[in-house]
N, CA, C and O of each residue as an XYZ file, in Angstrom:
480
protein
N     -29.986     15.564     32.490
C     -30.455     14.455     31.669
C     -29.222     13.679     31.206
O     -28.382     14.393     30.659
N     -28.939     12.459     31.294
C     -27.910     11.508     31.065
C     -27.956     11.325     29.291
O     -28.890     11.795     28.641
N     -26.923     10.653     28.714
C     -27.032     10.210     27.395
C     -27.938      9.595     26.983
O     -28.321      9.717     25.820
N     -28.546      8.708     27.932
C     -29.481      7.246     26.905
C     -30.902      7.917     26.928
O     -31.917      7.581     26.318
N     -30.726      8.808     27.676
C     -32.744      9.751     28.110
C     -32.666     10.705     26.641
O     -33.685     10.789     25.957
N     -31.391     11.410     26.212
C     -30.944     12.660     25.330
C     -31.463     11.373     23.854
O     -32.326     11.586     23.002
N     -30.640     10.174     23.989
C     -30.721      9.668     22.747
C     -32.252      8.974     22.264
O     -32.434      8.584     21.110
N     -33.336      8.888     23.371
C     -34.882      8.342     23.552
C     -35.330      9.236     23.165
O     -36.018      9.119     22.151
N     -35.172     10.470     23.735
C     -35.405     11.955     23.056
C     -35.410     12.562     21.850
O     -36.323     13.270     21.426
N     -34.325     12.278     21.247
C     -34.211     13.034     20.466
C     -34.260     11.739     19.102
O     -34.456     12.018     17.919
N     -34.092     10.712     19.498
C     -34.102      9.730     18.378
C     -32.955      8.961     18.145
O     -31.953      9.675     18.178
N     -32.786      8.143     17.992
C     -31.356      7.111     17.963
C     -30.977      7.933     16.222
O     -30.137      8.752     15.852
N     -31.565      7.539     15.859
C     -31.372      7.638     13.791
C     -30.773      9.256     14.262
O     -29.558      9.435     14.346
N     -31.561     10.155     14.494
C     -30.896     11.724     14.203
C     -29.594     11.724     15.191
O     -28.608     12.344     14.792
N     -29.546     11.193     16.212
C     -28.276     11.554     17.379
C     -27.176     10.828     16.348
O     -26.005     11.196     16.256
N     -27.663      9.925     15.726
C     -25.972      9.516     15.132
C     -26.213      9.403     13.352
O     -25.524      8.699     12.614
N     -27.387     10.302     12.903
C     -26.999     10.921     11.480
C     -25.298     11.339     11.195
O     -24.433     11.245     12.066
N     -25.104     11.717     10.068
C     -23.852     12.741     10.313
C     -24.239     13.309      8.509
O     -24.652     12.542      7.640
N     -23.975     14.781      8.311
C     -24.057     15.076      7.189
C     -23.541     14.407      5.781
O     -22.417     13.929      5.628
N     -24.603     14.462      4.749
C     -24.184     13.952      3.467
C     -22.491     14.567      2.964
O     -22.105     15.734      2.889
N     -21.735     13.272      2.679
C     -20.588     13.776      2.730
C     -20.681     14.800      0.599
O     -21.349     14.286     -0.298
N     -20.081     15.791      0.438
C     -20.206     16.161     -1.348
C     -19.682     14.993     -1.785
O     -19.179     13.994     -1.270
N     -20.035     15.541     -3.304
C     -19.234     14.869     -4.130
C     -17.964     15.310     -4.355
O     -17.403     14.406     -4.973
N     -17.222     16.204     -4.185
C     -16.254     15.987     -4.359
C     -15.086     15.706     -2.834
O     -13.858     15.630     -2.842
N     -15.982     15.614     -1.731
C     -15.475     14.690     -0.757
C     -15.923     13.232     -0.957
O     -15.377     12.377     -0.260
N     -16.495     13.012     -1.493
C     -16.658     11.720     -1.978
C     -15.634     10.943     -3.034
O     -15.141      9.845     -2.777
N     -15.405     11.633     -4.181
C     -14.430     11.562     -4.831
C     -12.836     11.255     -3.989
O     -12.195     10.204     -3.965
N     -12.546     12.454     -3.408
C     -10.763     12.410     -2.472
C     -11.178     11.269     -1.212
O     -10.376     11.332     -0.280
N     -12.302     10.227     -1.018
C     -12.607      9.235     -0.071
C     -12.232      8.457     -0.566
O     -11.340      7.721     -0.142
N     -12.973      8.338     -1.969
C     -12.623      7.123     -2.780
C     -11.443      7.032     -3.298
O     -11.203      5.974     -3.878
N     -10.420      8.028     -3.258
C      -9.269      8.209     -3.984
C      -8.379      7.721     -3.170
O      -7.499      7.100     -3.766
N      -8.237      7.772     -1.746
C      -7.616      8.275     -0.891
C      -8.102      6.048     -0.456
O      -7.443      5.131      0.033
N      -8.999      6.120     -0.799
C      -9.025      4.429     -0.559
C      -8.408      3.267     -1.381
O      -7.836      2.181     -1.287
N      -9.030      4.456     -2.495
C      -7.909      3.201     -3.726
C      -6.259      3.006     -3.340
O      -5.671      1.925     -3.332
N      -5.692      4.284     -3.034
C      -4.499      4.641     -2.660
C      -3.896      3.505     -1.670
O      -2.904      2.815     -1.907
N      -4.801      3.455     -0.378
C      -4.776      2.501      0.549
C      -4.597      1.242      0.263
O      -3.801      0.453      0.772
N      -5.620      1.023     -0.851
C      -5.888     -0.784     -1.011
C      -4.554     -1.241     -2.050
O      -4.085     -2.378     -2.117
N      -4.112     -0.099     -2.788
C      -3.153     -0.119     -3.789
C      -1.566     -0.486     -2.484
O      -0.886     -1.504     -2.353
N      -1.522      0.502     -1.951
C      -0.278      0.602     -1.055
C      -0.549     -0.878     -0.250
O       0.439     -1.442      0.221
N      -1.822     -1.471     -0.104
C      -1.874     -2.769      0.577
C      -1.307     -3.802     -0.140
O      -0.608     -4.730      0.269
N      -1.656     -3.560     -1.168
C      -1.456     -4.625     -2.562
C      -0.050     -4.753     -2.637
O       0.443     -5.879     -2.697
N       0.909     -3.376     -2.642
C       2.546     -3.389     -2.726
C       3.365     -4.004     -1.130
O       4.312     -4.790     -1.097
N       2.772     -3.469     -0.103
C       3.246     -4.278      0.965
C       2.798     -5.610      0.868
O       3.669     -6.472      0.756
N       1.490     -5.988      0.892
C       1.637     -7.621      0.061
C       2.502     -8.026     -0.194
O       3.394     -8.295      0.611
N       2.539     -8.169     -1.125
C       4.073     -8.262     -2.762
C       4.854     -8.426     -1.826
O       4.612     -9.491     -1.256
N       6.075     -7.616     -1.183
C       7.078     -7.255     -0.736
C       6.906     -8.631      0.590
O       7.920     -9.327      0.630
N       5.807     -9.051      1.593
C       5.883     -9.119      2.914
C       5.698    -10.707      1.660
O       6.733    -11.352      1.491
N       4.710    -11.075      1.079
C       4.680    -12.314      0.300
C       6.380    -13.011     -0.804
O       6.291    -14.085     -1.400
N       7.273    -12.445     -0.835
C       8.587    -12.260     -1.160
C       9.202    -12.497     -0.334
O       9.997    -13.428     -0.463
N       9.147    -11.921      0.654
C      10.048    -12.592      2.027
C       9.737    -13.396      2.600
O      10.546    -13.788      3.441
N       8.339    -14.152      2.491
C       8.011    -15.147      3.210
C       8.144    -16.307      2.300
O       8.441    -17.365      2.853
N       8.005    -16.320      1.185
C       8.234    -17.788      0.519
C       9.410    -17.270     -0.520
O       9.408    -16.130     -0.985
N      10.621    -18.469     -0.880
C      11.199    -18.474     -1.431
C      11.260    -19.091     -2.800
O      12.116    -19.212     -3.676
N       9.951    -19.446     -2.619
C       9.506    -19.380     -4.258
C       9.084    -18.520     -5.015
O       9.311    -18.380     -6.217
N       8.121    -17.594     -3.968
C       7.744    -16.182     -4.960
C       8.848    -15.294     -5.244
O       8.841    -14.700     -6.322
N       9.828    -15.113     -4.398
C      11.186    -14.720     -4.566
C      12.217    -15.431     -5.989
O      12.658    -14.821     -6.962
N      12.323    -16.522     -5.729
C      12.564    -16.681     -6.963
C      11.738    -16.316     -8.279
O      12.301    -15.930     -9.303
N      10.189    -16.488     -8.153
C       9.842    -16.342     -9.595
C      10.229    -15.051     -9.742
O      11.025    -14.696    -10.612
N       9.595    -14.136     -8.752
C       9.706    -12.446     -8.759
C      11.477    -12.169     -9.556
O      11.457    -11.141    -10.233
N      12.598    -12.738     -9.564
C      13.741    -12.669     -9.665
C      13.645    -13.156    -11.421
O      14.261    -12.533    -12.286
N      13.024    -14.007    -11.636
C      12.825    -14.913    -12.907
C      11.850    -14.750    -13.750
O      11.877    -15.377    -14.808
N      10.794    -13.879    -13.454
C       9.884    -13.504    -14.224
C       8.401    -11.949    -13.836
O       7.312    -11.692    -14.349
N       9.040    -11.459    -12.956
C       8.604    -10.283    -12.493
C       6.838    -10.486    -12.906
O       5.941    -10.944    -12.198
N       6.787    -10.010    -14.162
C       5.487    -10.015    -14.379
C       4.522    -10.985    -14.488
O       3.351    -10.779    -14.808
N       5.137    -12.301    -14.157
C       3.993    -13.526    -13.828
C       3.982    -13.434    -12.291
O       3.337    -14.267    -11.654
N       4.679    -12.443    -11.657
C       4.340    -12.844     -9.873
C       3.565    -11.448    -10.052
O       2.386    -11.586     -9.726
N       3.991     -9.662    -10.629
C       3.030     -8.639    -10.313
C       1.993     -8.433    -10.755
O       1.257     -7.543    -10.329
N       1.658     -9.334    -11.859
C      -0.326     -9.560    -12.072
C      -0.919    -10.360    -11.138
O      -2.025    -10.656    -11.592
N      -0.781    -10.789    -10.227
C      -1.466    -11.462     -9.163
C      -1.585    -10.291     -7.735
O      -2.123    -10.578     -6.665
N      -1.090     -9.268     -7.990
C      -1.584     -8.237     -7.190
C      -2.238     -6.753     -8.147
O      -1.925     -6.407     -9.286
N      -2.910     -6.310     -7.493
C      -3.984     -4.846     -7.808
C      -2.816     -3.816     -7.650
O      -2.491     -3.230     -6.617
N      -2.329     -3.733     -8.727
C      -1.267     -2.432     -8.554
C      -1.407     -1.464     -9.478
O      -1.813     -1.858    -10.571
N      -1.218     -0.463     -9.378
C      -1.211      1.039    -10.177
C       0.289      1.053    -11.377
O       1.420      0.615    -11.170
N      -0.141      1.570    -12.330
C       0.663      1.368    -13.678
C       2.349      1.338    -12.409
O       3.164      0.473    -12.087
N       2.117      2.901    -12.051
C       3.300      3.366    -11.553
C       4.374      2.416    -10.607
O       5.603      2.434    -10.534
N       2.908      1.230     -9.631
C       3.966      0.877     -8.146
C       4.133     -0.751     -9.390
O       4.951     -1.517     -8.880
N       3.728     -1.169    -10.373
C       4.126     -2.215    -11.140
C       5.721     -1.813    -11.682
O       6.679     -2.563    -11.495
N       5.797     -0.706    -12.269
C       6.525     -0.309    -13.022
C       8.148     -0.508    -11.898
O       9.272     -0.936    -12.160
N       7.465      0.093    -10.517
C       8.905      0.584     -9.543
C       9.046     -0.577     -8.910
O       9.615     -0.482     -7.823
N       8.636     -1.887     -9.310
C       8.996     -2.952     -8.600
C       9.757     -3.771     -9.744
O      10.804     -4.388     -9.545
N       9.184     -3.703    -10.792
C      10.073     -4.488    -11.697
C      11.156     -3.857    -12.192
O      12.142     -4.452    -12.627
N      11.023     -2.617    -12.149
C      12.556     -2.047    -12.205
C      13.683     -1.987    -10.745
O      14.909     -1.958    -10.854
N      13.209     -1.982     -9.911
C      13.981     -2.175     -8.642
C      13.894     -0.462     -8.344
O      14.855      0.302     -8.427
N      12.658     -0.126     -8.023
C      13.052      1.497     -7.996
C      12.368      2.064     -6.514
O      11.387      2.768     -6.276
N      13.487      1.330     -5.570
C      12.952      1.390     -4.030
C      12.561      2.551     -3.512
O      11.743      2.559     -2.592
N      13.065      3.663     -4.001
C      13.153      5.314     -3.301
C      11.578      5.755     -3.913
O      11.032      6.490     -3.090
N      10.806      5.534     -4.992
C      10.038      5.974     -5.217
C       8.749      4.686     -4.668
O       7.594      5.086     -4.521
N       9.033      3.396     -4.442
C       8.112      2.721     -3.575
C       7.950      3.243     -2.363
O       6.800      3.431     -1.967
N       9.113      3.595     -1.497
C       9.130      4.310     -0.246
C       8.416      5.727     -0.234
O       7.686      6.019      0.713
N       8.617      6.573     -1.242
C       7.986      7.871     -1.890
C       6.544      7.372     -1.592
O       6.036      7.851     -0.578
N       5.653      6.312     -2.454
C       4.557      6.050     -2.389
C       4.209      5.737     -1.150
O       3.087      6.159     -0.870
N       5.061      4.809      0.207
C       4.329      4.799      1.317
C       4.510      2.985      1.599
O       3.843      2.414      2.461
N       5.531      2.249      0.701
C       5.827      1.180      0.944
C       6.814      1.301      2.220
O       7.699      2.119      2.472
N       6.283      0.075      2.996
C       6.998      0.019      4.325
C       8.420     -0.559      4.141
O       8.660     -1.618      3.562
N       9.686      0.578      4.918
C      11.397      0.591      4.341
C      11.630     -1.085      4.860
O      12.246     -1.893      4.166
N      11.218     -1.311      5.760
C      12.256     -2.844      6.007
C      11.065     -3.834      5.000
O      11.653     -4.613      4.249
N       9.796     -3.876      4.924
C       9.786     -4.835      3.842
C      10.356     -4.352      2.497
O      10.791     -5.324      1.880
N      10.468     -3.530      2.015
C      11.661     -2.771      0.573
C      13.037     -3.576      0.909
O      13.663     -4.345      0.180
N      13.315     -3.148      2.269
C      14.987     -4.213      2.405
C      14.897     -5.360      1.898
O      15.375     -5.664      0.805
N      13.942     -6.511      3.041
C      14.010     -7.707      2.749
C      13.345     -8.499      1.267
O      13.406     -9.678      0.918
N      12.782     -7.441      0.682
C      12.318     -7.777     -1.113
C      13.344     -7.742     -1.408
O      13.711     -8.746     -2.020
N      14.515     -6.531     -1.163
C      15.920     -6.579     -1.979
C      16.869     -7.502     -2.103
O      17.601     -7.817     -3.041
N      16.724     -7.958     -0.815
C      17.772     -9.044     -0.445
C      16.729    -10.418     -0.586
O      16.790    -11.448      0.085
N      16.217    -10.240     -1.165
C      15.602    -11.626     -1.436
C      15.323    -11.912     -2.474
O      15.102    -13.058     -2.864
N      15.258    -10.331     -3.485
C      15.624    -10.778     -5.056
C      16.734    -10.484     -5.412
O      16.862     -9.888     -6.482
N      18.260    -10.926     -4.353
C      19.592    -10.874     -5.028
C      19.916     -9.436     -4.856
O      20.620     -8.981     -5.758
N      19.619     -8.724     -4.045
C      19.981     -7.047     -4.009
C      20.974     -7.233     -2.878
O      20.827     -8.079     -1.996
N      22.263     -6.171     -2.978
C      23.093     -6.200     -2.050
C      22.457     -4.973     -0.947
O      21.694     -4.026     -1.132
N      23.044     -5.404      0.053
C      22.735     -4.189      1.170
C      23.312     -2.640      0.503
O      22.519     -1.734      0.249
N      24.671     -2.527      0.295
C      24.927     -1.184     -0.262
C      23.912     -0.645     -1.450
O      23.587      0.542     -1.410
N      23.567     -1.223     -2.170
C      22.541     -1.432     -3.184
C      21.499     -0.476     -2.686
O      21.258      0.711     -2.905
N      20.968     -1.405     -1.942
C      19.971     -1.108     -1.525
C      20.639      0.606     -0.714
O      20.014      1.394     -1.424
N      21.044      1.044     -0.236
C      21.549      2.158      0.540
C      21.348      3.310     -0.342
O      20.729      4.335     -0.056
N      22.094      2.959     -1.737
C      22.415      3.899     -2.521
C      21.000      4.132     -3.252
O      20.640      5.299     -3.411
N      20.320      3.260     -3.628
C      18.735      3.581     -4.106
C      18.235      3.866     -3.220
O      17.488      4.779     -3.570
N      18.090      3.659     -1.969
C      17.293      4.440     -0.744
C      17.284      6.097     -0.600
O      16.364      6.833     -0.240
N      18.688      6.429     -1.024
C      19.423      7.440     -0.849
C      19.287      8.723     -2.258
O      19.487      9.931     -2.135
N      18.929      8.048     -3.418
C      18.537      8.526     -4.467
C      17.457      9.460     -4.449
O      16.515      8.801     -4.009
N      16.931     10.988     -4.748
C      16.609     11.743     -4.726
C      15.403     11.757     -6.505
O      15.899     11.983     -7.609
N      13.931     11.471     -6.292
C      13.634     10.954     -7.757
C      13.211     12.533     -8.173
O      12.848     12.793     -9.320
């Protein structure tokens, strides 16, 4: 018996049910998404910084009128306005957009090396 006779058979709806996920797999889904949309929100930031040199400047001139316009977690707000690259990278921010944020808010390359290199 081929697939499409198995799936007439047995029912389209039951062949591609899949079990109720728990709640507390439901919970580490939703967690594990926020995480995602959060880490989207910080590569944002970073890839939106290197592309215009105006958000670069404000970001340089007023940090927190450019990081309320993104969905960020107390923590990845905190490690951007302090310049705290090793623990953005920790979180899962991508290393060459971290470079080119650095060097685009006035960060030297060694700079940047030695906070890369920092152990939090």
């Amino acid at each position: 018996m081929h697939g499409g006779a198995l799936l007439e058979r047995v029912g389209r709806d039951d062949a591609m049910k899949k079990p109720a996920p728990s709640p507390a797999s439901r919970k580490l889904r939703s967690k594990k998404e926020a995480i995602a949309v959060s880490l989207y929100q910080v590569n944002k930031l970073l890839r939106d910084v290197n592309r215009s040199t105006d958000v670069a400047e404000r970001c340089r001139a007023d940090p927190d009128a450019v990081l309320r316009h993104y969905d960020l977690t107390p923590e990845e707000h905190d490690a951007l306005k302090t310049w705290k690259v090793r623990a953005l990278y920790d979180l899962g921010a991508n290393p060459l957009l971290l470079l080119v944020y650095s060097i685009a808010t006035g960060k030297e390359m060694p700079a940047y090396v030695r906070a890369m290199n920092q152990k939090n």
